[in-house]
N, C-alpha and C positions, 0 to 999 in steps of 0.2 A: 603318243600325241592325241589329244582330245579329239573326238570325228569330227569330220568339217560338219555335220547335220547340228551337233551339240553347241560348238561354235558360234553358230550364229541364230540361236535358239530366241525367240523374241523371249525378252524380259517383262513389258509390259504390254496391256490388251489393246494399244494401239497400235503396237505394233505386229502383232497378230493380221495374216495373210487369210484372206478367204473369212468364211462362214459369220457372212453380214447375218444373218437371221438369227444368231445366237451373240455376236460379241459389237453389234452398230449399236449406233445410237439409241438409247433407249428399248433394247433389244434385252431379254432374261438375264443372258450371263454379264453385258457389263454395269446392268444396274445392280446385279448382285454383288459386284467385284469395287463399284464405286461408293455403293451404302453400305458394306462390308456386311451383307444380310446371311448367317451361318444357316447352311441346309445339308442335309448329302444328298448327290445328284450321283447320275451315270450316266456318259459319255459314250457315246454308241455311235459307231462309223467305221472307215473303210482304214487301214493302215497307214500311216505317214498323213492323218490329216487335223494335228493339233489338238490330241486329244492332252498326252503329255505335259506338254506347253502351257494348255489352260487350265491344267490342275497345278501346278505350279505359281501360275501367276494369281491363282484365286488365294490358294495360303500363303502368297508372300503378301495380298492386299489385306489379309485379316492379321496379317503378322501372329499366323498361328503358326506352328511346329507339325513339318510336314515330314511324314514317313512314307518311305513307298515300297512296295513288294508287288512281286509279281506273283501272281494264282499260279503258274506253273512249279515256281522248287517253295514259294512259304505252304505254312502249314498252322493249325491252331498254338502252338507253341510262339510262333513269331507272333502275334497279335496278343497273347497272354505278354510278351515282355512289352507290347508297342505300351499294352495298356495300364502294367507296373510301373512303367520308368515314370522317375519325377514323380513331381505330387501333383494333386486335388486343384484343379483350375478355379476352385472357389476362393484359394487364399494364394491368388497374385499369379499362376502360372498359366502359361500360354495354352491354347483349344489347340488338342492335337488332333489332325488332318488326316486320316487314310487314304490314301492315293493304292489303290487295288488294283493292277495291269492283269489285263485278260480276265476281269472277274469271273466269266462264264468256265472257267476251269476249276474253279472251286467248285466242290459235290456241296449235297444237301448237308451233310453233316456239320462240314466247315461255315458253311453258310449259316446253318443254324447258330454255331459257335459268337459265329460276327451278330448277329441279332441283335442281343440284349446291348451290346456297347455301344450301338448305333442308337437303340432305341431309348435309351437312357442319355443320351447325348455325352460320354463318355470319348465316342469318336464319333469325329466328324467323314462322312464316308464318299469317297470320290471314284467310284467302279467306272472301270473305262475297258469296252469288248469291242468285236468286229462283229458278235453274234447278238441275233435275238436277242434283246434282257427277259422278253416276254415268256421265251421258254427256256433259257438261261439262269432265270434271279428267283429262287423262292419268293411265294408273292408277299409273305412278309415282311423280308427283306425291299424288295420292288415297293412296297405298298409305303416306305419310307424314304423314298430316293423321288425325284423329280427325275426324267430320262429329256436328254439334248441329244438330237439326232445333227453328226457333223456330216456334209456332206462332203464329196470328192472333191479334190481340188480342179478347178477351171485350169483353162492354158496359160491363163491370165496372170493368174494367181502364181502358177509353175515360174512363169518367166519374171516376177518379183523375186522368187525367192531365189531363183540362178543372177539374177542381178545383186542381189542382196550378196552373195557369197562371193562373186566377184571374178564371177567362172566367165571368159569371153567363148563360144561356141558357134558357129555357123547356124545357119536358120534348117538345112537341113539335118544338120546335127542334133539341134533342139529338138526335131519334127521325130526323129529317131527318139530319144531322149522322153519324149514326151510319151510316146506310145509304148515302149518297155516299161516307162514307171504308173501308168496308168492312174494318175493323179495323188500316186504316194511322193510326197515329196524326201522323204527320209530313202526311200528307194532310190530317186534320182541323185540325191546329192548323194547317194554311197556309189552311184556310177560314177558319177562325175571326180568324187575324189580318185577312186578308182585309176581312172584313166590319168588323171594327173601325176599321180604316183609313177605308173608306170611312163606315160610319154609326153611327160611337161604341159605348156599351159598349151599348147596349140590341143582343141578338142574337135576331132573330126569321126565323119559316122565309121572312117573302117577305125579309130582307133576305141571309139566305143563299143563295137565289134569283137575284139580283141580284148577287152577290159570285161568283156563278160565272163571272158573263160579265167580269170581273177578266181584263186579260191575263196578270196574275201567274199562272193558272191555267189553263193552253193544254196542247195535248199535250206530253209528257217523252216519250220512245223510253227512258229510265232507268229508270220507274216512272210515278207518277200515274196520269193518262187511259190510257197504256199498257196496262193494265189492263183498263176498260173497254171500250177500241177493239178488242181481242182478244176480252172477250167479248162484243161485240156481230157480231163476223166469225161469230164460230164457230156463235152463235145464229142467225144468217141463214141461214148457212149448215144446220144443222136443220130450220132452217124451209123448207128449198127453195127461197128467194128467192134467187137470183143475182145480182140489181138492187142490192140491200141489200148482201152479201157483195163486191162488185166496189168497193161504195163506200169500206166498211171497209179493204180492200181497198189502194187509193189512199192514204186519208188515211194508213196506215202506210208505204206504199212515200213518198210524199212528203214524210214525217216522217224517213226514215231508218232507219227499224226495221230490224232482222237480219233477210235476208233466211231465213235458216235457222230464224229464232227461228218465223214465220209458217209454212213449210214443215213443222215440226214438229211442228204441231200441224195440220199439217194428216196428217199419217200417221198420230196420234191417231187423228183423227175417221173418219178411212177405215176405220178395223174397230170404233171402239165405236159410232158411227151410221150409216154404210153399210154393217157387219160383213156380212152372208149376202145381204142383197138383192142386191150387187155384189160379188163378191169381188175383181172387177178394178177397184177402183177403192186399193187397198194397191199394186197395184202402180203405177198414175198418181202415188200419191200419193208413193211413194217416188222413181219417174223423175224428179217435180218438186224433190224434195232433192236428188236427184243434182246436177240443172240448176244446182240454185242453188250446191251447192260447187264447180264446176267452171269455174261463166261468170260468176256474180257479177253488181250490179248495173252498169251501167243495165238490160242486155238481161232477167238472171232474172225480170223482173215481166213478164214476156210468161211466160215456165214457170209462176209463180205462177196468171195470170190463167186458163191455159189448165186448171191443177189447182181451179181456185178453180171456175169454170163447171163441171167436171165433178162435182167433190164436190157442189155445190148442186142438180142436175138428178138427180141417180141416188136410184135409191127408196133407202129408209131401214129399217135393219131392226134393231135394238138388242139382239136376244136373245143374243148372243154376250157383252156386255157387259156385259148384267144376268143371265146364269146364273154368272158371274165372282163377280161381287159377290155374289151369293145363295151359292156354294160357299163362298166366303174367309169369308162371317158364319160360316155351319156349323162351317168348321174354323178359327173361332177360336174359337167358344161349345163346342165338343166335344172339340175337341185334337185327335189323331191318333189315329185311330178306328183299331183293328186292322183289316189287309186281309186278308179273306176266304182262307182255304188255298190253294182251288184255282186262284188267281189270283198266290200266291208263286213267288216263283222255287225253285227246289230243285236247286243243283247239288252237293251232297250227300248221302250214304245216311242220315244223321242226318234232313235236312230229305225226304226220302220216309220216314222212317218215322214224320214228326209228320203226315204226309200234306198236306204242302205238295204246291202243283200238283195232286192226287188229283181225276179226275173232269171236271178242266179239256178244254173240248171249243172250237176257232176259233169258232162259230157258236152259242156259248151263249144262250141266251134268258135265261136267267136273271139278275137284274141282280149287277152287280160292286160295288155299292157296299158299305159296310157295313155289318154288321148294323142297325144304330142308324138307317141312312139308307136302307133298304130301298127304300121305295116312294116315295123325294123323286126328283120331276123338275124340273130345274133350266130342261129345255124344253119346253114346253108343247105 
């Protein structure tokens, strides 16, 4: 039987739940999807949040011929036949569509592969990741795609689409429901079928409870638990437990997870939770990304293991990472503050006689911030 998530799949872009910034009124994608304007774009957001869905309804609005693959099992071979079948869209046939799931799993090579066909307008290209495209997408590729960032789904939004499916559930059931799928809605609605299957339409929290331990509902390395398994590394890892963080740890190296994807965040965590207590632990933490583009699995989980015990034992000092976030509020609640004269460059007679640079001393005491920000310390 079709999944209930598939089911009740929106067909067109008003009926599309959430992500007014990209599909409202006079918003990017559905003026793209109503002028039927051909571009390739990349969809970038969190799991279960319509990326799917709008790549679909954008090639059914150009009434182009839509293929789709996933970066995980295609390979240059499947994109050579996307790109043989049929003939030459210049005498009558439809613009074929690539719909590219997970593109950030495609290497450099494959990507380079895809280049020329995008770039030649050959394919029309529709990459959709949970990662970075920034350090995901060769920027040649990137430098041809428009990027829509989708955001998590609202409560709001969750409780349309369990209306939508026609799931009756209690408020604390939902309130459960809501924090396991943490705004994936493909997530919720595989719970939701889930319990249905197992204990009819009455949905209660012990019987969502019980519908977790569902094999239909095991770790994905695609998405789902994926998710949680990461944040629960990374949280161990905070927490200085190494015991915890090693197990985490495991369950993704024996799931199969990207050995890089792991690695990655673990260079993250090396300067926004170990930032100043250890400065040398950015550099462990990048050795271990080395290891792992270089050596690959089985052996890189011995490089993991060895970056994973060191991130979790080293003191923790976050002030680097929260003076970030305290300056980026600042300067987005204030704009761009004028910078102080004496701190301007001036290599002009114009810019010394507005007395740029004037009075500017190496060893100033006096703070450089600006005026408005005078006496804010961002470090305590």
């Amino acid at each position: 039987m079709e999944p209930l998530a598939s089911r009740i799949r929106p067909k067109t872009i008003d009926e599309v739940v959430d992500q007014e910034h990209l599909v409202g009124a006079g918003k990017p994608l559905r003026v793209a999807i109503e002028k039927k304007h051909l571009f390739s774009f990349i969809l970038w957001g969190p799991p279960g949040t319509g990326k799917t869905t709008i790549a679909r309804i954008y090639a059914n609005a150009l009434d182009a011929d839509l293929y789709e693959l996933s970066a995980v099992s295609a390979g240059k071979d499947d994109i050579r036949k996307i790109v043989e079948s049929g003939a030459n869209k210049s005498i009558g046939f439809k613009q074929k569509v690539l719909f590219l799931d997970e593109i950030h799993r495609f290497n450099k090579s494959q990507q380079d592969f895809l280049l020329p066909y995008v770039e030649s307008g050959e394919l029309t290209l529709i990459g959709a990741t949970t990662e970075n495209p920034s350090f995901e997408v060769i920027p040649a590729l990137l430098s041809r795609c428009r990027v829509f960032v989708l955001e998590t789904l609202s409560e709001e939004s969750l409780r349309a689409i369990v209306a939508r499916a026609g799931v009756k559930l209690s408020e604390d059931a939902f309130q459960w429901m809501l924090g396991y799928s943490n705004g994936d809605a493909r997530k919720a609605l595989g719970m939701l079928e889930s319990a249905q299957a197992l204990y009819g339409k009455r949905i209660t929290v012990a019987n969502l409870n019980k519908a977790l331990e569902s094999p239909h509902l095991r770790y994905d390395k695609k998405g789902e638990e994926h998710y949680d398994t990461i944040s629960a590394f990374i949280k161990s890892m905070r927490a200085s437990q190494p015991d915890a963080a090693m197990y985490y740890l495991a369950r993704m190296v024996e799931a199969g997870e990207d050995p890089l994807f792991i690695a990655r965040r673990m260079v993250i965590f090396a300067s926004e939770d170990v930032g100043l207590a250890q400065p040398t632990a950015l550099v462990v933490a990048n050795a271990v990304f080395r290891a792992c583009e270089t050596i690959g699995y089985p052996e890189c989980a011995i490089n993991l293991a060895h970056g994973v015990a060191y991130l979790s034992k080293a003191q923790k000092d976050r002030s680097a990472y929260d003076a970030l976030r305290s300056a980026q509020s600042d300067v987005r609640g204030l704009g761009n503050l004028p910078v102080p004269k004496k701190i301007r460059n001036a290599p002009t007679k114009l810019m010394k006689d507005l007395d740029y640079h004037k009075g500017y001393e190496m060893y100033d005491t006096d703070s450089y911030l600006p005026d408005k920000l005078k006496n804010k310390k961002y470090f305590e």
